[in-house]
C-alpha positions as CSV (number, residue, x, y, z in Angstrom):
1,X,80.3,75.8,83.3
2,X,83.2,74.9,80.7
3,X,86.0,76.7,82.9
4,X,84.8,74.5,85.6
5,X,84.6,71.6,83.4
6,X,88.1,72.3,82.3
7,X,90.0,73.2,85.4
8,X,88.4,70.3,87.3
9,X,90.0,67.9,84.6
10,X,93.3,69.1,84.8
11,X,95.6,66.3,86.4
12,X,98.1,68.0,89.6
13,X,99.6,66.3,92.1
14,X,99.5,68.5,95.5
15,X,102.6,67.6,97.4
16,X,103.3,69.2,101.2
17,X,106.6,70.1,103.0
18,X,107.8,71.3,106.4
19,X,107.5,75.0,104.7
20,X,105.0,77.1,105.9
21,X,103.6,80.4,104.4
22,X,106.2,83.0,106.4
23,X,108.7,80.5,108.2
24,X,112.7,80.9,106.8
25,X,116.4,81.5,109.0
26,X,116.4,84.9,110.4
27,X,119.9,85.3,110.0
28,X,119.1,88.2,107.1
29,X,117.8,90.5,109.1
30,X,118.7,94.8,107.8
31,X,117.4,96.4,105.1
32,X,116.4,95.6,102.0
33,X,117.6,95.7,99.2
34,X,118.4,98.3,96.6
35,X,115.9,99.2,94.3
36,X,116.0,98.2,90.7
37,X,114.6,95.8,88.0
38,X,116.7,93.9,85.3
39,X,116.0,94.8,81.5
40,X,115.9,98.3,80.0
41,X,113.0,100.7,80.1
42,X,110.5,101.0,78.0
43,X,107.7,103.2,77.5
44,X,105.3,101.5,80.1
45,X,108.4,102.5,82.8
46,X,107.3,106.4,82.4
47,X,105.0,107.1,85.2
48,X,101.7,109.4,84.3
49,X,102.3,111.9,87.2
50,X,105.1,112.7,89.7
51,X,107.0,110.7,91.7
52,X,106.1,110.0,95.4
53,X,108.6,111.2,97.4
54,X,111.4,109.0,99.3
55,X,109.9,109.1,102.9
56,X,106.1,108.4,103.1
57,X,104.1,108.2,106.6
58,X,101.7,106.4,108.1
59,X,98.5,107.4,110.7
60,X,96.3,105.0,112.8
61,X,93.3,107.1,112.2
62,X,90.9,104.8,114.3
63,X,90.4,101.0,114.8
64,X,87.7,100.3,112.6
65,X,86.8,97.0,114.5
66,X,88.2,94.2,116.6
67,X,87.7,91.0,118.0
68,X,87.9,89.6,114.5
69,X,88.9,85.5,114.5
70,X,91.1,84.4,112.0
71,X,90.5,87.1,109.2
72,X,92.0,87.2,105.4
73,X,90.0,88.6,102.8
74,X,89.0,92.3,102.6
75,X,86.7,94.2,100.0
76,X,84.5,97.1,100.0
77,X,81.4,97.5,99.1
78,X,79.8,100.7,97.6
79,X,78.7,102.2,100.1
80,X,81.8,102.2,102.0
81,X,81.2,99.2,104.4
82,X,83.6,96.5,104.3
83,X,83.6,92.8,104.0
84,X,85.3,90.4,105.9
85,X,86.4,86.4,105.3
86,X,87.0,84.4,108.5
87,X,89.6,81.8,107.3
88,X,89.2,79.1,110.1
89,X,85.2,79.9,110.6
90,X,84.4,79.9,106.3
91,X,82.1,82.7,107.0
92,X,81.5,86.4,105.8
93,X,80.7,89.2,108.3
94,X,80.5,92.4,107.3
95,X,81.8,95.7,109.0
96,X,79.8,98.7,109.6
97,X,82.1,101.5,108.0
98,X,81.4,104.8,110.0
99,X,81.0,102.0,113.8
100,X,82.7,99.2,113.1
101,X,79.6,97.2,114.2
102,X,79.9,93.1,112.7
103,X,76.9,91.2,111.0
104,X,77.2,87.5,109.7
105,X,76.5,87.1,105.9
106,X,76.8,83.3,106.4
107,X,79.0,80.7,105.6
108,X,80.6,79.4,102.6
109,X,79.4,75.9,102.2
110,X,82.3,73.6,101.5
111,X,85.3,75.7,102.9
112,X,87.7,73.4,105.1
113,X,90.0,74.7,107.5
114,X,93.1,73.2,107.9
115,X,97.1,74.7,107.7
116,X,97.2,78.0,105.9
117,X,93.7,76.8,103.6
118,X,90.1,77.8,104.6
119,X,88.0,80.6,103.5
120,X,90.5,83.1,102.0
121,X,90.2,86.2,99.4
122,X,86.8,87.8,98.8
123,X,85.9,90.2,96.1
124,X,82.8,92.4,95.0
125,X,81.6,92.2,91.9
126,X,82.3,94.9,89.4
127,X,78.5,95.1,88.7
128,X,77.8,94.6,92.3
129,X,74.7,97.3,91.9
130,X,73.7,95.2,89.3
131,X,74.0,91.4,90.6
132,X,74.7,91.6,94.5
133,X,77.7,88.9,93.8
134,X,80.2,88.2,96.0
135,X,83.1,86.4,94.9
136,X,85.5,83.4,97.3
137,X,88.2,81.9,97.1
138,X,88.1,78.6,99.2
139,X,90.0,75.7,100.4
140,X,88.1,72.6,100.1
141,X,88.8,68.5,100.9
142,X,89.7,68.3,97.7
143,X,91.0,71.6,95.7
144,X,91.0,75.4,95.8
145,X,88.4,77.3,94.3
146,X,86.3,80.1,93.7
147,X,82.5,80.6,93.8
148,X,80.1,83.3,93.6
149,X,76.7,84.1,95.5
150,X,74.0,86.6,96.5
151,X,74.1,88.8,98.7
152,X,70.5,89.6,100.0
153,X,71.1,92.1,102.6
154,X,67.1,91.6,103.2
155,X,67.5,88.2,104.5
156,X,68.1,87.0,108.5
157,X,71.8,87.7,109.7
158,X,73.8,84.6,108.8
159,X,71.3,83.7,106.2
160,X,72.5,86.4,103.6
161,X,74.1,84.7,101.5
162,X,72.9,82.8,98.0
163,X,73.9,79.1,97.3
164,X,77.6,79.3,95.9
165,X,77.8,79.1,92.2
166,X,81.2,77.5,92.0
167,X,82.8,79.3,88.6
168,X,86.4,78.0,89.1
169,X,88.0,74.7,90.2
170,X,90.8,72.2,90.2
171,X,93.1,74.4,92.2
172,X,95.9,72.5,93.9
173,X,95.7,72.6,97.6
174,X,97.6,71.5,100.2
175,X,98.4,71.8,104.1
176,X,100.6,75.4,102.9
177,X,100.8,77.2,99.8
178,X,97.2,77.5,99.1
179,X,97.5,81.0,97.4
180,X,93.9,83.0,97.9
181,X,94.0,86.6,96.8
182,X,91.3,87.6,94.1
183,X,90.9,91.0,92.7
184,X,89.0,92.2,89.8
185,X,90.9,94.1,87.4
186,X,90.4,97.7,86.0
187,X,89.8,95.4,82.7
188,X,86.8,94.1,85.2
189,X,88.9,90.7,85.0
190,X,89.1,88.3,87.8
191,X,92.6,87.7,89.0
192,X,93.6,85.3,91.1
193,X,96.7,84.0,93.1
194,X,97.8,80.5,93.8
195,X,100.3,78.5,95.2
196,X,102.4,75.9,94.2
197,X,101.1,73.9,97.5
198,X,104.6,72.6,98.3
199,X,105.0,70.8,95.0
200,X,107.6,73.1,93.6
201,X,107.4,71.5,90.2
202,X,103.9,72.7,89.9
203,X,105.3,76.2,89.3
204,X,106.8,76.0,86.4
205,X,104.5,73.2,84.6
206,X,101.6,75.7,82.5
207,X,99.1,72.9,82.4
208,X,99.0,73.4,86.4
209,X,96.7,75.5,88.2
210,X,99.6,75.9,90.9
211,X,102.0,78.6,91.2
212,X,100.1,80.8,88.7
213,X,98.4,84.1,88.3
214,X,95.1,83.6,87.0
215,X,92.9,85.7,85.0
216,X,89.3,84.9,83.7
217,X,86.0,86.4,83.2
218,X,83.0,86.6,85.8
219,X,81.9,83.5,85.0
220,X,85.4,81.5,85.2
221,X,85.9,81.5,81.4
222,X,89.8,82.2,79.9
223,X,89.8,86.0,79.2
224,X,90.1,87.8,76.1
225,X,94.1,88.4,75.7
226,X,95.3,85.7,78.1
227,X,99.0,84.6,76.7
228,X,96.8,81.2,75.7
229,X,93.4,81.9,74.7
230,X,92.1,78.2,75.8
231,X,93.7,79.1,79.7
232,X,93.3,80.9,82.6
233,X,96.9,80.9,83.5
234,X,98.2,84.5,83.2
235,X,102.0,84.2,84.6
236,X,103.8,81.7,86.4
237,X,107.0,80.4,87.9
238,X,105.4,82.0,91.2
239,X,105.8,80.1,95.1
240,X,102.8,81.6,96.8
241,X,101.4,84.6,95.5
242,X,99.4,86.5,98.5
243,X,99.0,90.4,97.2
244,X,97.4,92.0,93.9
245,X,97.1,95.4,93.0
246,X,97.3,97.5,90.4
247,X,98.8,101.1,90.2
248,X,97.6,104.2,88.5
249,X,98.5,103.1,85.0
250,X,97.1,99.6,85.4
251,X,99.9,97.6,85.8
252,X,99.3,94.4,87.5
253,X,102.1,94.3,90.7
254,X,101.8,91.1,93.4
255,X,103.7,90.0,96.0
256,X,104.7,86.2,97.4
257,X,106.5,84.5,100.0
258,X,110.1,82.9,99.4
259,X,111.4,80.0,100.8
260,X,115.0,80.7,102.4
261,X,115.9,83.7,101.2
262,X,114.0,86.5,99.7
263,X,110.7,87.6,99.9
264,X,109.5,89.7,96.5
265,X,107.2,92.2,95.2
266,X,106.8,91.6,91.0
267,X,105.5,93.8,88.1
268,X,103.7,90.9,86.2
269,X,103.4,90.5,82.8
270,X,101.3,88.0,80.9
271,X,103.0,85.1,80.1
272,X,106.5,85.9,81.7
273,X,108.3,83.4,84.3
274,X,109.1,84.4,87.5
275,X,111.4,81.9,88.1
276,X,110.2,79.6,91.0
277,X,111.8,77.3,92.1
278,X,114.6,77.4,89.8
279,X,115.6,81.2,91.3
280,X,114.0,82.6,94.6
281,X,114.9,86.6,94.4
282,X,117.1,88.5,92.2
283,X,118.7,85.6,90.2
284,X,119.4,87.8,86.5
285,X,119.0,84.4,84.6
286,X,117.5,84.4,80.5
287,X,114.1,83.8,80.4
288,X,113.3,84.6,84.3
289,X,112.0,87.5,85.5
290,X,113.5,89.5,88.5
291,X,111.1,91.0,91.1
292,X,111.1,94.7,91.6
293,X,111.8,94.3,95.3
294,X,113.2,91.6,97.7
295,X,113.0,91.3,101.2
296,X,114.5,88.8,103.8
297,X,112.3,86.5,105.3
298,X,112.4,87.6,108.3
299,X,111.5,91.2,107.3
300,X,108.4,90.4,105.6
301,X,106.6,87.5,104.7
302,X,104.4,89.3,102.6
303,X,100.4,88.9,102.1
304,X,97.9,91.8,100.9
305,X,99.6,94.5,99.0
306,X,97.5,97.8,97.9
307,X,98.2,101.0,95.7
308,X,98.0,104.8,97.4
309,X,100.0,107.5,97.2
310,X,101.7,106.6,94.6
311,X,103.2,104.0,96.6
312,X,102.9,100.0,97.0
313,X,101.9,99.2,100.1
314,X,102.8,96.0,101.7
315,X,101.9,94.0,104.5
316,X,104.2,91.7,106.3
317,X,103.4,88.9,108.5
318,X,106.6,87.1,109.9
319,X,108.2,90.7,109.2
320,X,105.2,92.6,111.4
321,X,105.3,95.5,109.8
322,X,103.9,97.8,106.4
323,X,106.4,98.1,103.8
324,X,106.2,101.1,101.5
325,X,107.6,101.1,98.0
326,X,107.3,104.7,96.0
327,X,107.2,104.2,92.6
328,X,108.0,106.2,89.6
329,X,106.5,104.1,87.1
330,X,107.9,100.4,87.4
331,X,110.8,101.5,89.0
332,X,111.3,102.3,92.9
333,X,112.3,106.0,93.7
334,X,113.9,104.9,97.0
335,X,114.6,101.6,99.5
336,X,111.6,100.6,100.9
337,X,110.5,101.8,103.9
338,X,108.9,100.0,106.9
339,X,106.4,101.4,109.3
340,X,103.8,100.2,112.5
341,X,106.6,97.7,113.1
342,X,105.5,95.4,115.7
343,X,103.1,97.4,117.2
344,X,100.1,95.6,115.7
345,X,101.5,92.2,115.2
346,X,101.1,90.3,111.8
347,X,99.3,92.1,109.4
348,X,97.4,90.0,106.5
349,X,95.6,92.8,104.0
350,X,96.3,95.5,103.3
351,X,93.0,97.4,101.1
352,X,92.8,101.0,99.5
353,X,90.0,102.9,100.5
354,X,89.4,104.8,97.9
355,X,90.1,108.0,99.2
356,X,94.2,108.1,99.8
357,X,94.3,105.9,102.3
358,X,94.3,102.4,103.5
359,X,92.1,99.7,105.4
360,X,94.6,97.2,107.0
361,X,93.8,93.9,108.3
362,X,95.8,92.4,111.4
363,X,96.6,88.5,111.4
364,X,97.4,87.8,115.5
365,X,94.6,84.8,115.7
366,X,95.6,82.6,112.2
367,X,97.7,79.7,115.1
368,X,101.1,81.5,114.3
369,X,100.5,85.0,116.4
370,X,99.8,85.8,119.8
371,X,97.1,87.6,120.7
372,X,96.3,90.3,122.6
373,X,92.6,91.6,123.9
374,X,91.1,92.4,120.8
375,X,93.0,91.1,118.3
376,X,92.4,91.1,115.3
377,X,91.5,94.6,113.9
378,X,91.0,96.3,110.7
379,X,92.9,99.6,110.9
380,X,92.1,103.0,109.3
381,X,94.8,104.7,107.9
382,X,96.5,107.9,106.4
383,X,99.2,107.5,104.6
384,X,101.5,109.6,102.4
């Protein structure tokens, strides 16, 4: 395991703070703010298709299942059912699609609980028909990681999962700003999120695993075309990245928490800064990149993030609500728009299903909600 190897030798000092994932002064509360992104177009601006229009919507089809305890991570699995990550639990249950009905995969051995860390993304293998792999993202005592193991639906409930075959390591964690989202790539690349875990200088130092967007193969190597071909690290200069997704020409877009001031949605590039901490929003410094879309504090405090409809979808925890963002291209055709506000509390993920619409994971039992008789839910949804 030479990413292992590597990562695990990296030195990092993870610091902690009074921040937390999606606290900040409510006193910016509207709408936010105009659409735009610095520097001129260029041919990757052009969209394939037309544009969404300006006003989307949103339907609750059904509430796939409930009385889910402390969920993050979301992925599907061919055949439509979903899985689940329990953050405070470390284990995997997976969702019955078409009844919502729960089974226990297991547990992740090694996954400690403790401030916003635990058990966190989950992702399927791209050749899940192939190898059965299931892919975690994991706070431990001593870093963040990521393993993979077997799924062998065949075995007991609670006993499906293989031994974890840790890939990655060296992560920085800390009691807030743990990162956790993985996605695999139309490039069948592993992407992964991180956060700075309240060391802000960790952002902007590129031999840190902190504040990053990662990108490596199945196995934890540095992939093919990575700005440095001997690192994982993709982009960086980010606080606390929570949502990856890409759109339907394949551009990477994620989102991550601010401090005081603005939340933000970015179209990442390999090797570009986005600025953390020396600008938190739209700053229009050299060498910094702007985000797309910012968002007070207060109005979002953004996690999961998903592309349907020619739209970003975004879900908000602080903000309680699912931000919208049509896109023509890179560029937003209108303000975002905000829907189910406060009527299902804080929402964590937010996962395409494939089909046009959305799965959408609720976040009421994480210690910072307050929940209701049968919180938390996974949510079916139509959306245009």
């Amino acid at each position: 395991m030479t990413a292992v190897l590597a990562a695990g030798a990296l030195l990092f000092s993870a610091g902690c703070s009074s921040e937390s994932e999606d606290t900040g002064p409510p006193e910016r509360s509207g709408t936010a703010s105009s659409p735009g992104r610095s520097g001129t177009a260029s041919p990757s601006d052009r969209p394939s298709s037309s544009a969404p229009p300006a006003k989307g919507s949103v339907k609750v089809v059904r509430t796939v299942a409930e009385g889910l305890e402390s969920p993050w991570g979301l992925a599907a699995l061919p055949d439509g059912d979903l899985l689940v990550s329990s953050r405070d639990t470390g284990k995997i249950f997976r969702i019955a699609a078409d009844n919502g009905k729960k089974a226990e995969l297991g547990s992740v051995p090694g996954a400690s609980a403790g401030g916003e860390g635990g058990l966190l993304g989950i992702a399927v293998s791209p050749s899940y028909g192939v190898d059965h792999m299931v892919y975690a993202y994991f706070t431990t005592e001593s870093d963040n990681r990521i393993a993979r193991m077997i799924y062998d639906e065949k075995k007991p409930a609670g006993s499906r999962l293989g031994a974890p075959d840790t890939i990655f390591k060296g992560i920085p964690k800390g009691a807030i700003h743990n990162g956790g989202r993985i996605a695999f790539g139309p490039d069948k690349m592993l992407y992964a999120g991180t956060g700075e875990s309240g060391d802000r200088g960790l952002a902007q130092d590129k031999k840190s695993l902190g504040g990053k967007i990662l990108r490596m193969t199945p196995e934890g190597r540095p992939a093919h075309g990575n700005p440095d071909a001997d690192s994982v690290v993709y982009s960086y200069g980010h606080r606390n990245v929570q949502g990856l997704a890409w759109d339907a020409d394949r551009r990477l877009w994620a989102a991550e928490f601010g401090q005081d001031e603005w939340d933000e949605l970015n179209l990442v590039e390999p090797g570009k800064n986005y600025g953390w901490p020396i600008v938190e929003g739209k700053g229009d410094k050299a060498g910094f990149v702007d985000p797309v879309e910012q968002w007070s504090t207060d109005e979002a405090s953004p996690s999961g993030i998903a592309y349907a409809a020619g739209s970003i979808w975004m879900a908000g925890l602080r903000g309680e609500r699912l931000w919208r963002i049509p896109l023509a291209g890179t560029r937003p055709v209108a303000k975002p728009e905000a829907f189910l506000e406060e009527k299902y509390g804080r929402l964590r993920t937010v996962v395409s299903d494939g089909a046009g619409g959305l799965w959408l994971v609720t976040s009421e039992t994480d210690t910072r909600g307050t929940p209701e008789n049968g919180d938390d839910r996974i949510l079916q949804l139509k959306v245009t």
